[in-house]
N, C-alpha and C positions, 0 to 999 in steps of 0.2 A: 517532404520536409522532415527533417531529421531530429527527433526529441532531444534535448540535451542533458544529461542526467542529472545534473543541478535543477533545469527546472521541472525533470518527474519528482525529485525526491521531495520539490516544494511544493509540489502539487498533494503528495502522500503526506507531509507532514502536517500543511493547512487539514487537510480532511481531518488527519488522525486530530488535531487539536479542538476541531470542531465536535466532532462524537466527544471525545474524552468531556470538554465542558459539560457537556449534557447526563455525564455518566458519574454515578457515582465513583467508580476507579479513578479518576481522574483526581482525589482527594488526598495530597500530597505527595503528587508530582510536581514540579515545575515543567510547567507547559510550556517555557522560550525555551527551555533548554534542549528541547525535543531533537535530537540529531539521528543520523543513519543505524546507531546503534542502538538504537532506541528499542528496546523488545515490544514488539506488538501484543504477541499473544502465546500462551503458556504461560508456566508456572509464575512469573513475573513482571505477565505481560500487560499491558495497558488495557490490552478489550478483551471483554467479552467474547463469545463469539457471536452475538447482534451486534456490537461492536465491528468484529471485523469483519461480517458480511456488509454492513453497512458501510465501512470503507470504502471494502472492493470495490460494492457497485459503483461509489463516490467519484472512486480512481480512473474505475472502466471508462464511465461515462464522461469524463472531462478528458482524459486521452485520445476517447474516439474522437470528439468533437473536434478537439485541436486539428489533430492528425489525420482524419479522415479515414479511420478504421475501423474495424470492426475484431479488435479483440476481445477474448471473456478469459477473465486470472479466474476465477476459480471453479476450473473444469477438474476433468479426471487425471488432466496430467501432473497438471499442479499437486494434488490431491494425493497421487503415488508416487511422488518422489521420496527419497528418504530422510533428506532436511526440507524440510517446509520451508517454501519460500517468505509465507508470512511469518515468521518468526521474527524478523528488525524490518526496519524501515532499510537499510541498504539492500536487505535480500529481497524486499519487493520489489525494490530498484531495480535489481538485476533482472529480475524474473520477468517485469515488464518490459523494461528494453531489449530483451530474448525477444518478446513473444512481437515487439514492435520490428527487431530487425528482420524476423522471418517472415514479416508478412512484408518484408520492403519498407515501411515505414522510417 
């Protein structure tokens, strides 16, 4: 069964809104307005980085479940690429759906 990237990106967005409530940063953003461009993390980004390990794991583990996988986002590859894929909510998108098509998912 084939993820569709509307519903990864709602899946990464719910997460991210759920941390952010709990997180000080989250203090004048508007949390509907959350979209693919949404900077995660960096200079201007929503999390932390407990923040954004706490996503990942968030993201991993509702993906696998769905899908019946067994990806991990934040390994060594992720890690050495030159644009970080968590930098927005789209480029997690992407980076998941990568690691979702290779594995056949």
């Amino acid at each position: 069964m084939t993820m569709e990237r509307d519903t990864l990106t709602g899946i990464i967005l719910a997460s991210v809104r759920e941390f952010a409530q709990m997180s000080d940063k989250a203090q004048g953003h508007d949390l509907a307005a959350l979209d693919e461009k949404t900077r995660l993390f960096g200079g201007s980004g929503l999390l932390d980085s407990l923040g954004l390990v706490s996503v990942l794991m968030d993201v991993e583990q509702q993906v696998n479940d769905s899908q019946g996988t067994a990806i991990t986002i934040a390994d060594e590859r992720a890690m050495s690429q030159e644009r970080s894929p968590f930098r927005s909510v789209g480029s997690l998108t992407d980076y998941v759906l990568t690691l979702l098509h290779e594995q056949g998912a």
